[in-house]
C-alpha positions, 0 to 999 in steps of 0.5 A, a space after each residue: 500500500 503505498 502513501 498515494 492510494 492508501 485506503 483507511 485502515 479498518 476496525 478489524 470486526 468494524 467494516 466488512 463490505 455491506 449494503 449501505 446502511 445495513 449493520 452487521 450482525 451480532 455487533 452493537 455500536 456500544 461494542 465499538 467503543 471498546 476497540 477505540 484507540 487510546 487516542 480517541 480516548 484521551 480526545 473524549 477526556 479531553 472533550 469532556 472537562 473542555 464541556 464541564 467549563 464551557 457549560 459549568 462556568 457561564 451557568 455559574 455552576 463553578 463559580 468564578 468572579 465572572 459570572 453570578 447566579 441569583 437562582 441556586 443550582 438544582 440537585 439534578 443539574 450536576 448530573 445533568 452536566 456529568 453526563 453531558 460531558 461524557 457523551 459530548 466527549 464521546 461524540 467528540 471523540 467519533 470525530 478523530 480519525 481512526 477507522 471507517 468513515 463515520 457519516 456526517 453529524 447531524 447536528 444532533 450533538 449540538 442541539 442536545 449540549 444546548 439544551 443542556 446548556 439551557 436546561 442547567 442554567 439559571 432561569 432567570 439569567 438567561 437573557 432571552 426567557 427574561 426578555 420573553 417572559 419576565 423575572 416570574 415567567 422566567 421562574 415558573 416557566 422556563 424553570 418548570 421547562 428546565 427538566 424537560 429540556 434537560 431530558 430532550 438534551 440527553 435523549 439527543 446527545 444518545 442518539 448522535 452518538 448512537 447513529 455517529 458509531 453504527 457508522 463505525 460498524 456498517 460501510 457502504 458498498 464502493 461501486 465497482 
């Protein structure tokens, strides 16, 4: 194989001609994440404490001088912001090259850390459900919502990495 027609070096379980689309048999896309190198690995640790500060410090959860939070934070929001991290890490991760091509985002990732973003925040310090609804609609409304918001989050961050690693274990067919 020389360095002009390399072809990408597979998985060896995760890529056997198939039709595109179709997964392989008895292979779980959870199953790939134990063939991952150390690499994408330490991308997804990496990604995840990047995720922790992004999200932790302009919702004041980690404190700092910068940013305040007139509302204490929820005792689901940790949690919350825990498994965030861990899946925008994973799916972070999905992204380093190391085996099949993944198929494109979906931007379901971005959406779902978001809402997450939104959904750990404090209701009244977020400028636009202030705006839309006022200090008491931002308390009873946009507060009530936080929850679901919170769920919506996750439920799409599991599913972007979901279909990000059924890529790494389906492969469409080259023509011939």
């Amino acid at each position: 194989m020389d360095a002009v027609t390399r072809e990408p070096q597979l998985h060896p379980e995760a890529c056997v001609p198939v039709d595109a689309g179709v997964r392989l048999q008895n292979s779980s896309p959870w199953r790939t994440l134990a063939g991952w190198p150390a690499r994408r690995w330490l991308v997804a640790a990496a990604s995840a404490v990047a995720t922790v500060l992004v999200i932790g410090i302009p919702t004041a959860m980690i404190p700092t001088p910068i940013f305040g939070r007139e509302i204490a934070t929820t005792s689901w929001a940790w949690p919350v912001l825990a498994l965030t991290a861990l899946l925008g890490g994973l799916i972070l991760a999905t992204y380093v090259r190391g085996g099949a091509d993944a198929p494109q985002g979906s931007g379901a990732g971005t959406a779902g850390g978001l809402l997450a973003y939104f959904a750990v925040g404090c209701p009244v310090c977020n400028k636009l459900a202030l705006l839309a609804l006022g200090y008491t609609g931002a308390l009873q409304w946009f507060g009530a919502a936080q929850p679901i918001l919170a769920v919506a989050g996750i439920a799409l961050l599991v599913w972007a990495l979901w279909k990000r690693l059924q890529g790494e274990v389906s492969c469409p067919v080259r023509p011939a």
